[in-house]
C-alpha positions as a printed NumPy array, in Angstrom:
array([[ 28.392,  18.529,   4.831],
       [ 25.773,  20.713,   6.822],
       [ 23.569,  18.027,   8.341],
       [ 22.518,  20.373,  11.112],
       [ 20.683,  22.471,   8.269],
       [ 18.766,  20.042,   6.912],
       [ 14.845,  19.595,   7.283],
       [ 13.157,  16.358,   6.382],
       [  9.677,  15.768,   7.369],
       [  8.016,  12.358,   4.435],
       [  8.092,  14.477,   1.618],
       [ 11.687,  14.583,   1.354],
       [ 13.071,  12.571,   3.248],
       [ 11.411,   9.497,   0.996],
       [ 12.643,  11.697,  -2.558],
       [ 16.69 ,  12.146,  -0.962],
       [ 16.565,   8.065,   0.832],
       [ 15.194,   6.932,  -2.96 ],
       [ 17.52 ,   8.813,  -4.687],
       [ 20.864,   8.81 ,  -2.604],
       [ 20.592,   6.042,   0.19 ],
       [ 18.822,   3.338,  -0.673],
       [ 21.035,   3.598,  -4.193],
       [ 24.263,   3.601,  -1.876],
       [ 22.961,   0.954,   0.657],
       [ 22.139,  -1.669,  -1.98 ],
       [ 25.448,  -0.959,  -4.177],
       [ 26.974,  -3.905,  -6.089],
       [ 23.312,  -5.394,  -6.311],
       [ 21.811,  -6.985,  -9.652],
       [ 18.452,  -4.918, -11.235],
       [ 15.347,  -6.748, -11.072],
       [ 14.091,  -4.349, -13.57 ],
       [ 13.72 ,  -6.073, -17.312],
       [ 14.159,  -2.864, -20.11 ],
       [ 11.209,  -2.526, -21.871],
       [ 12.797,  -2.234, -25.728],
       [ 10.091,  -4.166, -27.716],
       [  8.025,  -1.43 , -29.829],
       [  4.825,  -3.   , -29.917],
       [  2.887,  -5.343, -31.835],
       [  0.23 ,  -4.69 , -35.013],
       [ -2.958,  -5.049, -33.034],
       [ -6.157,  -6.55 , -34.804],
       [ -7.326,  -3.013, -36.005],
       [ -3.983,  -2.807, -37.886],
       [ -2.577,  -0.303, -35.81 ],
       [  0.571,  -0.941, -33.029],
       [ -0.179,  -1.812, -29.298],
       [  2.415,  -0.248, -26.909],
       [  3.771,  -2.719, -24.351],
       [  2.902,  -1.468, -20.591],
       [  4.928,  -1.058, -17.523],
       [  4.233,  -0.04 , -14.067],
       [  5.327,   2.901, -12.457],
       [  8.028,   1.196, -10.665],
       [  9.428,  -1.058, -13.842],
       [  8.714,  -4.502, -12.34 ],
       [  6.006,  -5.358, -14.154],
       [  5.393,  -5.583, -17.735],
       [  3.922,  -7.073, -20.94 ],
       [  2.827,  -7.087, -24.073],
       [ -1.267,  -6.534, -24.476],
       [ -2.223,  -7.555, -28.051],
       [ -5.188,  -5.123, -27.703],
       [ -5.598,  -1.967, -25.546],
       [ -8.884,  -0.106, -25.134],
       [-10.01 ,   2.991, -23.514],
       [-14.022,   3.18 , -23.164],
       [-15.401,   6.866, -23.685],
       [-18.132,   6.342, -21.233],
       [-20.416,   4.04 , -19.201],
       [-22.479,   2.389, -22.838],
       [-19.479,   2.369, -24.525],
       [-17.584,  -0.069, -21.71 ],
       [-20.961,  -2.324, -21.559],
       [-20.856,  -2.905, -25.207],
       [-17.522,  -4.025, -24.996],
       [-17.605,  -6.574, -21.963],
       [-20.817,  -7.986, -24.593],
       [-18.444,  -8.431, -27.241],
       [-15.36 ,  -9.564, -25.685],
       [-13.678, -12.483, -26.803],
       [-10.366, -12.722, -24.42 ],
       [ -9.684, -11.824, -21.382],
       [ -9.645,  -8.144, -20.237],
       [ -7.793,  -6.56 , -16.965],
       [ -8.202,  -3.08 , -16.08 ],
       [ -5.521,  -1.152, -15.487],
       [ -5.106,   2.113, -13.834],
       [ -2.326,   4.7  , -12.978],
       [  0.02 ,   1.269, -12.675],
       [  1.313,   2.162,  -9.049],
       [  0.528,  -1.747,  -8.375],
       [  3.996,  -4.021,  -7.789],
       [  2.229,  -6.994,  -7.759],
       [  1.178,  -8.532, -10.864],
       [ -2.139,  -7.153, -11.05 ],
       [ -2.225,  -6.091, -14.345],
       [ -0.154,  -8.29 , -16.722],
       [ -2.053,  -9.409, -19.699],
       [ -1.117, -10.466, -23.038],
       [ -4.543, -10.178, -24.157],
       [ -7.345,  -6.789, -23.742],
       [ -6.216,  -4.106, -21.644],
       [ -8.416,  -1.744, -20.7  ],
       [ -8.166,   1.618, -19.189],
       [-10.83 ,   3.917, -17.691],
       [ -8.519,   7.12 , -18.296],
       [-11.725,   8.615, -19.915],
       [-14.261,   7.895, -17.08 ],
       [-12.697,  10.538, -14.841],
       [-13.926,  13.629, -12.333],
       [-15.972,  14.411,  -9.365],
       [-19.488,  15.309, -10.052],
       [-23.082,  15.287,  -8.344],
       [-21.088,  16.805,  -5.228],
       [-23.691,  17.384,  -2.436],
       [-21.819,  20.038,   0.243],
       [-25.515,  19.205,   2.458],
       [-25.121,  15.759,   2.751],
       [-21.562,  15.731,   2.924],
       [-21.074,  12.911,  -0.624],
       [-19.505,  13.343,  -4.451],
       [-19.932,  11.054,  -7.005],
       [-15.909,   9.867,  -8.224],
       [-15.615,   8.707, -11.539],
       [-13.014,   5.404, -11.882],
       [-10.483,   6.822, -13.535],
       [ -9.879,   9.951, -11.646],
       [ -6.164,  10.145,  -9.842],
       [ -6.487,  10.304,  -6.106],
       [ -4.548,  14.372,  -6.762],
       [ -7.667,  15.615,  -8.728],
       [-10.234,  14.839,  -5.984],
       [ -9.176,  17.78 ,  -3.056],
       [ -9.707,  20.638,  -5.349],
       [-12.773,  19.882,  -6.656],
       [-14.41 ,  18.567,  -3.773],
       [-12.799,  21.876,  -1.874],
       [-14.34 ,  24.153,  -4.473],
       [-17.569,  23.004,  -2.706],
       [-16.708,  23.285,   0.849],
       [-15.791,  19.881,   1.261],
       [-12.989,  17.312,   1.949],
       [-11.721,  13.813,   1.906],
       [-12.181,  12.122,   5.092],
       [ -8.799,  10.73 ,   4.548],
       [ -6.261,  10.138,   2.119],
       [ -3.232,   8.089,   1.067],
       [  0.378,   9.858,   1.102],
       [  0.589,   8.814,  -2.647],
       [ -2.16 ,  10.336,  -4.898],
       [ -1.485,   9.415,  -7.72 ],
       [ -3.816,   6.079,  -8.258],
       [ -6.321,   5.921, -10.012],
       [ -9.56 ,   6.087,  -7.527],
       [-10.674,   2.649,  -8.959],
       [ -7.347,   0.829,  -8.449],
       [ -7.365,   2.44 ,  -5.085],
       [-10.68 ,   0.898,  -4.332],
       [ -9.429,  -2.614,  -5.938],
       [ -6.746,  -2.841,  -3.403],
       [ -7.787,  -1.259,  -0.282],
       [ -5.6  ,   1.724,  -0.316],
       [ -5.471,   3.61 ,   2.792],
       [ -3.995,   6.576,   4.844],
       [ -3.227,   6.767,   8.75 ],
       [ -5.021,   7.34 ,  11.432],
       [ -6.223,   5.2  ,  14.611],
       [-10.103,   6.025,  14.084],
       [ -9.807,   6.756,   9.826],
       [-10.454,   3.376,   7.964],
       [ -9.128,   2.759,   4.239],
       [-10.417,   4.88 ,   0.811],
       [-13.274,   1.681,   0.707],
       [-14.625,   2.47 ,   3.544],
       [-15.497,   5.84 ,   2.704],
       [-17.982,   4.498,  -0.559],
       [-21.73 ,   4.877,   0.138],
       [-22.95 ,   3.118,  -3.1  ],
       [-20.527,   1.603,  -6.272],
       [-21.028,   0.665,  -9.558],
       [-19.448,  -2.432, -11.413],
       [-19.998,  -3.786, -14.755],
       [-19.692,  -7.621, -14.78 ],
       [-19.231,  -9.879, -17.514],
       [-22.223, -10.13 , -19.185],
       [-22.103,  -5.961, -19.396],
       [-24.573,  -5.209, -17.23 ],
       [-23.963,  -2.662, -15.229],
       [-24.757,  -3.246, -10.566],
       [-25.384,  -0.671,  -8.297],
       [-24.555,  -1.729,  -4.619],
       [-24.359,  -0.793,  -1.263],
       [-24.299,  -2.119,   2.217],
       [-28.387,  -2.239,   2.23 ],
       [-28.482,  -3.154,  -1.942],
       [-26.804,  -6.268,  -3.13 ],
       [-24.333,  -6.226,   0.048],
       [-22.423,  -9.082,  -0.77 ],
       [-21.074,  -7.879,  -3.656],
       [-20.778,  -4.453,  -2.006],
       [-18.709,  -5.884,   0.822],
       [-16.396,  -7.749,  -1.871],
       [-16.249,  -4.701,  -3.988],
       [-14.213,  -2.551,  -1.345],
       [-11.247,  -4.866,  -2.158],
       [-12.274,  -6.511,  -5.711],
       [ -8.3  ,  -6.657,  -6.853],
       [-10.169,  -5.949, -10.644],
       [-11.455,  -9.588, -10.453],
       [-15.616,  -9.156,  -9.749],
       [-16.218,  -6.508, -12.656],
       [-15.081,  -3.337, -13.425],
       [-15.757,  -0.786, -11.127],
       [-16.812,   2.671, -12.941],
       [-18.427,   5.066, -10.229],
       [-18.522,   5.449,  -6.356],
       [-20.793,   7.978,  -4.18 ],
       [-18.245,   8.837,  -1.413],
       [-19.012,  10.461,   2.063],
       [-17.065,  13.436,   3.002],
       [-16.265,  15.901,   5.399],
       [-15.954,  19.794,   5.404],
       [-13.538,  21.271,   3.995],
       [-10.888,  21.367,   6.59 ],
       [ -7.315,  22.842,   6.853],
       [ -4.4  ,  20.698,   8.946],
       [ -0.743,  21.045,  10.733],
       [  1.796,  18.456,  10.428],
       [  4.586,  18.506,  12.185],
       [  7.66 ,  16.31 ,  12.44 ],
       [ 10.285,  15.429,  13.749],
       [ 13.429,  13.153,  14.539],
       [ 13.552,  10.762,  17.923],
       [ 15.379,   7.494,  18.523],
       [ 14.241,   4.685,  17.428],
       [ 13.49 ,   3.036,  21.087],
       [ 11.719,   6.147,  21.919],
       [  9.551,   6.191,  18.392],
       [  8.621,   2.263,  19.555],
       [  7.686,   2.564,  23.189],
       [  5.482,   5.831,  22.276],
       [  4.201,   4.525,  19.044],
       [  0.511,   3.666,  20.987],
       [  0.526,   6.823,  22.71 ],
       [  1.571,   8.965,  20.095],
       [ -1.266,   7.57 ,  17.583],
       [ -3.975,   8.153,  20.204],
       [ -2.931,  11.778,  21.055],
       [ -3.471,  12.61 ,  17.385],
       [ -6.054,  12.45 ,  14.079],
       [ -3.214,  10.79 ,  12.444],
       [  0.452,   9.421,  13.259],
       [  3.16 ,   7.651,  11.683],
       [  6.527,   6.9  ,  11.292],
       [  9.237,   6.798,   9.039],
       [ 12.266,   4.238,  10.788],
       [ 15.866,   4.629,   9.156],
       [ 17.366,   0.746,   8.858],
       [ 20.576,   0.921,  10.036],
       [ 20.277,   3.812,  12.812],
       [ 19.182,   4.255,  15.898],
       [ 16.48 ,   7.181,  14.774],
       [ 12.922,   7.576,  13.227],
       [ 11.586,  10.19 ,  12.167],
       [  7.707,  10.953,  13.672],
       [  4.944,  12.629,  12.224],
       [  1.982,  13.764,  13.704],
       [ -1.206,  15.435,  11.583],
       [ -4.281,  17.279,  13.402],
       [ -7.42 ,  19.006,  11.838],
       [ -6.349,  23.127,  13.069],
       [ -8.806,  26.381,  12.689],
       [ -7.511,  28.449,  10.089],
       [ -6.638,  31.341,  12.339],
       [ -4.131,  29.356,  13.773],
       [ -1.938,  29.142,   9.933],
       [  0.578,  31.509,  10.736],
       [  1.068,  34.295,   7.619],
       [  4.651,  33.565,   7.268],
       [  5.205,  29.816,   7.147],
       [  9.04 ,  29.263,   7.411],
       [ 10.574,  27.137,   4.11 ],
       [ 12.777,  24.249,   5.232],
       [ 16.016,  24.859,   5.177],
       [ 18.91 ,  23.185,   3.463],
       [ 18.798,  20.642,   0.414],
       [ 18.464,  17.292,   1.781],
       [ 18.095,  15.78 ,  -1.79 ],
       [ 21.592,  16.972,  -2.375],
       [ 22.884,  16.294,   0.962],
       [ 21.557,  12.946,   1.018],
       [ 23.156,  12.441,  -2.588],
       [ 26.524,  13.173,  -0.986],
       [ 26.123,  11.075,   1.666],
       [ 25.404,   8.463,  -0.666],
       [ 28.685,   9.011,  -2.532],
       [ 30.534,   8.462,   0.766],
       [ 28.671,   5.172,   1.401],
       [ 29.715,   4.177,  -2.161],
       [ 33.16 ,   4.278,  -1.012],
       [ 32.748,   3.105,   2.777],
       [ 29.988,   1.19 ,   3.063],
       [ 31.225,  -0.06 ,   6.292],
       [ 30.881,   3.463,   7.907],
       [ 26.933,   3.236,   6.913],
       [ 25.562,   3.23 ,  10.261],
       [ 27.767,   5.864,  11.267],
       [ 26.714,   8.63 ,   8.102],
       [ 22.935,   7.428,   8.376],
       [ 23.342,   8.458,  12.112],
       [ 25.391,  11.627,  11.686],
       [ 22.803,  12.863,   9.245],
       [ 19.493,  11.84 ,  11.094],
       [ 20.982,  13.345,  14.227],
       [ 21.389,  16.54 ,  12.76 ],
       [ 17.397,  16.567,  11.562],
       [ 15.761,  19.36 ,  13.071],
       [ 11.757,  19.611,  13.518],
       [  9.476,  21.136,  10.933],
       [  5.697,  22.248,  10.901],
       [  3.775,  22.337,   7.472],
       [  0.056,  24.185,   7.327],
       [ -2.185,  23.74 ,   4.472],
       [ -6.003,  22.316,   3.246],
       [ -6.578,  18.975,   3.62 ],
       [ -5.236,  17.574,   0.357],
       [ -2.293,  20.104,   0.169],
       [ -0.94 ,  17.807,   3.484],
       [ -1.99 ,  14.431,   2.857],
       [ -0.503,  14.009,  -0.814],
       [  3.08 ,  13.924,  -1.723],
       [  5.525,  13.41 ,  -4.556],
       [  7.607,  10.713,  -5.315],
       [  9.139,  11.215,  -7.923],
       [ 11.796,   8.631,  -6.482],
       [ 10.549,   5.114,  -7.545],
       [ 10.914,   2.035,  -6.026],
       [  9.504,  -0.737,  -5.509],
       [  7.605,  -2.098,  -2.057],
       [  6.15 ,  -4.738,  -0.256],
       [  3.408,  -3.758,   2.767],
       [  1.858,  -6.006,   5.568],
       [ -0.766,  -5.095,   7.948],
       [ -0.179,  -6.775,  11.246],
       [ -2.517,  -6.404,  14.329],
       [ -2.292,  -2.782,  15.801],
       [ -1.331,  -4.258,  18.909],
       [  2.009,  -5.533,  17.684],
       [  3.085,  -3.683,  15.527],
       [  5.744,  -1.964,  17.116],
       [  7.054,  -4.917,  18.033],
       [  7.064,  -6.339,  14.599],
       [  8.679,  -3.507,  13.251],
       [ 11.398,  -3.336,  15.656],
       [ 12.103,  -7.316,  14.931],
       [ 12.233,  -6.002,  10.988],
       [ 15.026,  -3.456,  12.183],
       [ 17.068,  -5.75 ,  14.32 ],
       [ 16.975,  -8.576,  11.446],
       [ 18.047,  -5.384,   8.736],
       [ 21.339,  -5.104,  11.186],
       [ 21.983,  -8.767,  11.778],
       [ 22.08 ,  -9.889,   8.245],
       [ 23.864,  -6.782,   7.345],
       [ 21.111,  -6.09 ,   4.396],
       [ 21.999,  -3.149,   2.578],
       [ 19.076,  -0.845,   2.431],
       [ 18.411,   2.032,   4.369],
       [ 15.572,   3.262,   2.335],
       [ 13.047,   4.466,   5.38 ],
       [ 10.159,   1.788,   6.634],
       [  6.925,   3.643,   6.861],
       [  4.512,   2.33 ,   9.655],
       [  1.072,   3.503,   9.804],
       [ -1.892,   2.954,  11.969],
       [ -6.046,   2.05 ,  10.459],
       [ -8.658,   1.444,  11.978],
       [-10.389,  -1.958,  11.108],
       [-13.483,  -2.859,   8.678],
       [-15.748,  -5.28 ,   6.957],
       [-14.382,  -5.462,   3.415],
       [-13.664,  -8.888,   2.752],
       [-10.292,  -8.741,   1.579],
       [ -9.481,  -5.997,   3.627],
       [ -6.165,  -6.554,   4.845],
       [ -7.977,  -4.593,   7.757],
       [-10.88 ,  -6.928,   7.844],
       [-12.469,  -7.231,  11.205],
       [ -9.403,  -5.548,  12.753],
       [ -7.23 ,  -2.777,  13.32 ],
       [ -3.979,  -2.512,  11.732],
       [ -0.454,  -1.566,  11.976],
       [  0.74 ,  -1.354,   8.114],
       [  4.389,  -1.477,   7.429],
       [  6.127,  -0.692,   4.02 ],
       [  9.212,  -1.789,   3.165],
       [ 10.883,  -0.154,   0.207],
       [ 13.767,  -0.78 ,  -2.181],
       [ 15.423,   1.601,  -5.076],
       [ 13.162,   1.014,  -8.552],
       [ 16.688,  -0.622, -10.161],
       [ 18.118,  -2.529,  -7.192],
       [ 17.221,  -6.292,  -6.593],
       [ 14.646,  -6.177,  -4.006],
       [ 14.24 ,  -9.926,  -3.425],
       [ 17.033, -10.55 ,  -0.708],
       [ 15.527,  -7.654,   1.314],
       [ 11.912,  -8.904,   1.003],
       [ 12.739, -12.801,   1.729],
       [ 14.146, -11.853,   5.059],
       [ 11.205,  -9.717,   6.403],
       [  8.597, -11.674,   4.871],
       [  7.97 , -14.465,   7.464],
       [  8.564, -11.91 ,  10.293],
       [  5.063, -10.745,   9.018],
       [  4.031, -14.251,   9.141],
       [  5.188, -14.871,  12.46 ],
       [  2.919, -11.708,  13.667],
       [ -0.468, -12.846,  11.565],
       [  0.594, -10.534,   8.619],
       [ -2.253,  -9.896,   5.492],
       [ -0.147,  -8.421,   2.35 ],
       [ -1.072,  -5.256,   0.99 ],
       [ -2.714,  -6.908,  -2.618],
       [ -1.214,  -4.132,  -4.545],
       [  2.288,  -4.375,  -3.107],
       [  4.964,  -7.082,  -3.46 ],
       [  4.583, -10.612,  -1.85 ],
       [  4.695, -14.53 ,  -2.02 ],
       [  1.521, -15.837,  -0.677],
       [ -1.249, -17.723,  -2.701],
       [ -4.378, -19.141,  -2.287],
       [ -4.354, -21.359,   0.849],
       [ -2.838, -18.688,   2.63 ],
       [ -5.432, -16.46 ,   1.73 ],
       [ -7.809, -18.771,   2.564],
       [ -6.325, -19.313,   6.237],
       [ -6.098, -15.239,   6.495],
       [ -9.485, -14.497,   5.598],
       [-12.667, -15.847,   6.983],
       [-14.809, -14.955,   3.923],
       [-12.06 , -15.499,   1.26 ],
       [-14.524, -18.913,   0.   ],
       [-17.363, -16.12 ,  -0.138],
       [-15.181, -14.172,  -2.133],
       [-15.038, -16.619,  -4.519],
       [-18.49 , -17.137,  -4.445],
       [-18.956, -13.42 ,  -5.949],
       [-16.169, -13.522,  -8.368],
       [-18.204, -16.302,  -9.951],
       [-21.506, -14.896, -10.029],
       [-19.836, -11.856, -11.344],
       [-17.71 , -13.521, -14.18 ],
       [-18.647, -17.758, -14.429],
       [-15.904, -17.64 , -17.761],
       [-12.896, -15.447, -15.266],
       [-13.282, -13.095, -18.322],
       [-11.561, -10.768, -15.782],
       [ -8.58 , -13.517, -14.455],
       [ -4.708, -13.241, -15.645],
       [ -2.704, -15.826, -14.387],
       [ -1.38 , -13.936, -11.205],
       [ -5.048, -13.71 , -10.168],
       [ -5.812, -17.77 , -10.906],
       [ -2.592, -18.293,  -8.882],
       [ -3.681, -15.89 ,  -5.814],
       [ -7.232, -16.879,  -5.754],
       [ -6.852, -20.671,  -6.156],
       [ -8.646, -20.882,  -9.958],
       [ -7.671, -22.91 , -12.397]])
């Protein structure tokens, strides 16, 4: 096995953990994934409802009714007429249990594209239902780009919005704080515009709504111009990637890291805006397969799983750097085509590192087979509500597990180490808390509340995951 020749920088080094790794690491395990066999039901207009499923297979049910609005009138006209509860659902990347509904579920698949794009004053109009992907090209066809971006783009901009989805970067805040003015339709189908100078309350509770105020169909955005960046990457050890983690993240537009449980290496990436003069013509393809070397290290690990440290070292060691040019959106996005499922806290930036390396220690102590990578990011703070960032800056860290092995050991053992360092849980992403913890982590959770009411007095909008997180009975 050529480890020496192989080139991982997130893109595929997340794909060949999912696929080989993490499926070796966690052998033996139970699946916490329930088949989906059930056909459907005969909905009220006679014809069969699908069941639903998320992307990652751990969550499911059974809607009795599923709608998908052509526009704007056509949504209003069915919040009037509604007679159950309705939860909006989007590209189902959530792992929490967002969406579940055995009742209306509705989609905004139809509201979708960029439009009204001013390249002067730097803004685009985003339709709900438009995946994070489709938003780079269009906005580039007009000079312009994202300010930031997630690594995964393929939400739906509105669930990204519900759930304060975010990138990296020390000084770049999350997709919410890039909205200038949004539109929700609440209960009573009529349809609010608001900003941080028009109806700012429900503005400032709309940049993490979690689908529970309304249903957000349109968002003015700011951008930038269009600009081209260089990642590069590379392989360190682990006490080197923590003791530089501060410095690294200020010397750079955005930094993160990917650490490998059960080594003594992670893997550093560093992104910078670059002048296009400086893309050299003849970029250099990585080298090597490390989907298929990965997948034989995995059969190895099948057979010794006591020698894991020792292959997940031999391979990272081998990892040599890589550099990747490209516009804006080309960079941030990336497959994963790998799925899995995750659960993300945001702890203070300023101990994070030290967080994550308690994560890593307790991954060796208790022998917990994973060695799917932890991805640790850095974002800057704001005034959402619900932010997870809210009022601070943050240090997010992801925890991942293969899509079909039992996640729940895994998670149970990190969880309180986020609690210990004032963790907020990513709302889209796996986790245990409810409502009085909530309440203790955010200062204007009660305000929150306060909103949701105004917004939808009948919780037209509520499933019972929500009533259980928010406190509503």
């Amino acid at each position: 096995m050529n480890f020496d020749r192989i080139q991982l920088n997130r893109r595929n080094l997340l794909k060949a953990a999912g696929a080989g790794l993490v499926a070796a690491g966690t052998a033996g395990c139970s699946s916490s994934v329930k088949p989906q066999e059930n056909p459907g039901i005969i909905g009220k207009d006679g014809k069969r409802v699908l069941p639903w499923s998320n992307w990652s297979g751990n969550q499911h049910c059974q809607p009795n009714e599923r709608l998908v609005p052509r526009n704007e009138d056509e949504l209003l006209t069915i919040l009037r007429n509604a007679t159950q509860p309705i939860r909006s659902v989007g590209s189902g990347h959530s792992f929490s249990a967002l969406v579940p509904t055995d009742q209306t579920l509705l989609s905004l698949a139809r509201l979708r594209g960029v439009e009204n794009v001013d390249a002067d004053a730097l803004e685009a109009d985003v339709w709900a239902g438009t995946r994070l992907s489709q938003i780079g090209d269009k906005l580039w066809e007009h000079g312009l780009s994202t300010i930031n971006m997630s690594d995964i783009d393929t939400q739906a901009f509105g669930g990204a919005l519900a759930t304060s989805t975010h990138g990296t970067g020390k000084e770049l805040g999350t997709l919410s704080t890039h909205v200038k003015t949004l539109r929700i339709a609440n209960a009573a189908g009529e349809m609010l515009e608001c900003s941080a100078e028009q109806n700012s309350d429900l503005f400032h509770a709309a940049g993490n709504n979690l689908g529970a105020l309304g249903i957000v169909t349109k968002a003015r955005i700011r951008t930038d111009k269009a600009y081209y960046l260089k990642e590069h990457s590379w392989m360190m050890s682990e006490d080197e990637g923590l003791e530089r983690a501060e410095e690294l993240r200020d010397a750079h537009r955005h930094y993160e890291m990917y650490a490998l449980p059960h080594s003594d290496y992670m893997l550093g990436i560093a992104i910078d805006k670059i002048d296009p003069a400086e893309i050299p013509t003849d970029q250099a393809e990585p080298s090597g397969d490390a989907y298929e070397a990965f997948r034989m290290m995995s059969n190895l690990i099948d057979y010794m799983p006591f020698a894991r440290s020792w292959l997940v070292n031999f391979g990272a060691g081998g990892v040599e750097p890589e550099t990747r040019y490209g516009k804006s959106h080309e960079i941030f996005g990336n497959l994963r085509d790998i799925r899995f499922n995750e659960m993300e806290y945001t702890v203070p930036a300023e101990v994070g590192p030290q967080c994550l390396r308690e994560i890593l220690q307790t991954i060796k102590k208790q022998n917990i087979p994973v060695i799917f990578p932890i991805e640790a990011r850095y974002i800057k703070g704001d005034d959402v509500w619900l932010s997870p960032f809210y009022k601070r800056d943050g240090f997010a860290i992801s925890c991942h597990n293969f899509h079909d092995k039992d996640y729940k050991k895994y998670f149970a053992a990190i969880e309180p180490i986020f609690w210990k360092y004032d963790g907020r849980p990513h709302w889209g992403k796996i986790h245990t808390l409810k409502a009085a913890e909530f309440a203790a982590r955010y200062e204007r959770f009660n305000d929150f509340l306060r909103v949701r009411k105004e917004m939808d007095p009948q919780g037209l909008f509520l499933n019972d995951h929500l009533r259980s997180t928010l406190g509503i009975s």
